[in-house]
N, C-alpha and C positions, 0 to 999 in steps of 0.2 A: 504494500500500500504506500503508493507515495502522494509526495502532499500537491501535485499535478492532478491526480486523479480523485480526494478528497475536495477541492477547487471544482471540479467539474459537477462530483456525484451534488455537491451544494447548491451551484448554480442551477441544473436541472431542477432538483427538487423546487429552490425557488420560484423558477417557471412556470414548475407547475401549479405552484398553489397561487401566486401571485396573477398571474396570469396577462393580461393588459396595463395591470394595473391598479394597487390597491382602492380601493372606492373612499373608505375612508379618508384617505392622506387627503383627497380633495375637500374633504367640507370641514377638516379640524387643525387647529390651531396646536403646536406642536411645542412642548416641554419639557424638560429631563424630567426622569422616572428613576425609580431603581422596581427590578425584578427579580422572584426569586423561584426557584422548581421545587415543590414543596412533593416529599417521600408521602404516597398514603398507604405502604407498606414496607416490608423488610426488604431489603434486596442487596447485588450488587453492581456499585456504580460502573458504566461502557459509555464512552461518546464522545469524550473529553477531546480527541483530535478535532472531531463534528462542530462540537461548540467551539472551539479557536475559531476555527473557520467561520461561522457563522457569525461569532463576534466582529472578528477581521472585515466580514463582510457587510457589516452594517456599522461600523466604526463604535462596537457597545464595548464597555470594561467591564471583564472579569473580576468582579470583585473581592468571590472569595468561589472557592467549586472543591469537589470534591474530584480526589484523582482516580483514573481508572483502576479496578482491580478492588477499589474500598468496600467496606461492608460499611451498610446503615440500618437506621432502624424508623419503622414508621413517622413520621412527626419531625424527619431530618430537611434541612432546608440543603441540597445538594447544591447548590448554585447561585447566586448574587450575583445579579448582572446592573449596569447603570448606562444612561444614557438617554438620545431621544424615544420618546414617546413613543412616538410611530413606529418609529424602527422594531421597539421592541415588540409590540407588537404585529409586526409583520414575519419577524424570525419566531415567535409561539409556538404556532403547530409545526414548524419543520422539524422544529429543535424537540418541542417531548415527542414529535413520533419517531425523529431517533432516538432521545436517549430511554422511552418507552420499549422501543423493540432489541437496542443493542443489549439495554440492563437486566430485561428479562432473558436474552440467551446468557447474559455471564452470570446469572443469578441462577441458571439451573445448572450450566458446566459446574459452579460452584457446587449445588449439592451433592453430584456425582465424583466428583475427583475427592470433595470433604470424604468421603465413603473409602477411596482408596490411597489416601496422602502419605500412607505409611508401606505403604509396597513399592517395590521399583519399577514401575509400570507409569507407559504414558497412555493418555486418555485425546484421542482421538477424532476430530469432526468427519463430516464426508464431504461429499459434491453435492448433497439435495440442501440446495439452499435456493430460494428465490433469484429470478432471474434479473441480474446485474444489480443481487446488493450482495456477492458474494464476499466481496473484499469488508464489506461492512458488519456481516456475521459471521464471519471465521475472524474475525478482528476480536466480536465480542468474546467470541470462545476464547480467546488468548486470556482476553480479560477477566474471565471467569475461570482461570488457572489450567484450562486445556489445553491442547498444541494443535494443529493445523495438519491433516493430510494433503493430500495434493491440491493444490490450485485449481489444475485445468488439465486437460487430456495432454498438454507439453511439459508437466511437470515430471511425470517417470510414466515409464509403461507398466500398466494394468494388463492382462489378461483376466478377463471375467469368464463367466461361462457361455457370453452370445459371442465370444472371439475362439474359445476353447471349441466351438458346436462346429465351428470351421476348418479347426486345426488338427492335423493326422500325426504330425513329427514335430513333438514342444520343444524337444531337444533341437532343434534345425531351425525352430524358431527364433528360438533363444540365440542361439549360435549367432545366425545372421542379423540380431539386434545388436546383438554385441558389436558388428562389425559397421554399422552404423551410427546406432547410436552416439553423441556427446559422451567423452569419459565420466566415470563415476554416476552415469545416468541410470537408478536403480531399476528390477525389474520385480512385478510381484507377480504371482499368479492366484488366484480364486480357488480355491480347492474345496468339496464337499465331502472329503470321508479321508481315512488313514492312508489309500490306496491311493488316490489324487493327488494328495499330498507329497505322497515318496514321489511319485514319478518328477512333480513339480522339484523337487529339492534334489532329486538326479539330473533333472534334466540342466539346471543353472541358476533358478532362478535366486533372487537376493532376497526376499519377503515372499513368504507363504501365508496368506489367509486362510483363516478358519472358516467357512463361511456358514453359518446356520448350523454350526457342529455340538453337538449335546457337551456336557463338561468332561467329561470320560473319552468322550472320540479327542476332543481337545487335548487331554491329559495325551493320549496315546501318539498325537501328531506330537508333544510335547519331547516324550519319553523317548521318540523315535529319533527327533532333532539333537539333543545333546548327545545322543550315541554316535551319529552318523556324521552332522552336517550341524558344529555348532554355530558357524559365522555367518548360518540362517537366520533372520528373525522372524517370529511369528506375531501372526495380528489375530486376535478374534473380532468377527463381526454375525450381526444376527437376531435380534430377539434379546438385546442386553438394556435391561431395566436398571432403576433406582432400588429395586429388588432384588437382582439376582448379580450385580457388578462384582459386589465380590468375591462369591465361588467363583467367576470369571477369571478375575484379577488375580486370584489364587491358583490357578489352573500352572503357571508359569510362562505363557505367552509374555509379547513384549511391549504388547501396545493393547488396545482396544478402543476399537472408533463405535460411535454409536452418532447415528445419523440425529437421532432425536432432539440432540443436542438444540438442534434450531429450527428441526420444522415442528417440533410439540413444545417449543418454548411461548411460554406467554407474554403479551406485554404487562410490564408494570403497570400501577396505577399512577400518574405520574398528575400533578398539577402545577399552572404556572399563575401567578400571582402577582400584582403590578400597581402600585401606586405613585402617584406622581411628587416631586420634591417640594 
């Protein structure tokens, strides 16, 4: 995420909600203000690049905020903004509907990594995120103490199972990625049982998923890797809850991504609040 591309996702948004034109700024008479995003529940804080920008972009001071990754609690004033009127009201809704949708994804990665913070395992996002606010919710996952799998289909190659329905020689495949590919460009493949598994990890590849594997098939793709082939990693993916994470986590795998992360994350309750000076 760079701050070229934060600039733009801004400007858009402004666009969009803005549109011709705010209606108001024509008929009112304009005067500093301070404003502030009042917490109407627990969470944790995501946006903080967002809001620069949108500060920056409407010339308000940051007066006092809350930095990403923070925990709060209901009744938290996250943010103190000062400036004109108008202005501020015109950056409101851009601004809680991001920091509503970034701080409810870091606010649930949070509950899930809280669950496994004492294992040596990283906790994982995926590709189902909303289309073009990727950069914007795998951000909050960071925020909420997660890490980031791939970006985009040029990040590392996948083999899933609609490329696997294709493929007769993984070993050949592999080979000829290798001879392609960017150095250091990792390779995973998708595997569904013990048996998929070994072939994937004979054949080359650099990360073996679990994919929809019981904890015991798990264990045995586990059990199979440090005999054979330690300087494989493994991932589980699948049907991984706020329930069942950490017999996952405990499995001995090296990661686990769980898509939920962001498409069953809630927005906060988030309110903004504005008086004039």
């Amino acid at each position: 995420m760079t701050q070229y591309h934060i600039q733009q996702f801004i400007v858009q948004a402004l666009q969009e909600d803005l549109g011709r034109g705010d209606l108001y700024a024509l008929i009112a008479q304009d005067k500093n203000a301070k404003a502030y995003i009042l917490a109407k529940q627990d969470g944790v804080f995501s946006g903080f690049v967002y809001l620069q920008e949108l500060a920056r972009h409407f010339d308000v001071k940051i007066l006092d905020s809350h930095n990403d990754g923070d925990s709060f609690k209901k009744g938290t004033h996250l943010c103190v903004l000062g400036g004109s009127h108008i202005a501020l009201l015109q950056m409101e809704r851009v601004l809680l509907n991001i920091l509503a949708h970034s701080s409810g994804i870091a606010t649930l990665t949070y509950a899930y990594t809280s669950k496994i913070s004492n294992l040596p395992i990283k906790l994982l996002d995926t590709r189902k995120t909303r289309p073009l606010l990727r950069e914007l919710e795998k951000y909050s996952v960071v925020n909420g103490g997660g890490s980031n799998h791939r970006f985009g289909l040029d990040s590392m190659l996948m083999l899933k199972d609609t490329h696997l329905a294709h493929i007769a020689d993984l070993q050949r495949v592999i080979s000829n990625a290798r001879n392609r590919l960017p150095f250091m460009c990792p390779i995973e493949v998708e595997c569904e049982s013990l048996e998929s598994a070994m072939k994937a990890m004979e054949a080359g590849a650099d990360v073996v998923m679990c994919d929809n594997m019981s904890i015991d098939e798990i264990k045995e793709v586990v059990a199979y890797r440090n005999v054979s082939a330690r300087h494989i990693k493994l991932e589980a993916s699948g049907n991984i809850s706020l329930e069942n994470i950490v017999e996952y986590a405990q499995s001995g795998v090296d990661a686990i991504s769980v898509g939920s992360l962001i498409h069953q994350a809630r927005w906060l309750d988030l309110s903004f609040k504005i008086h004039t000076c």
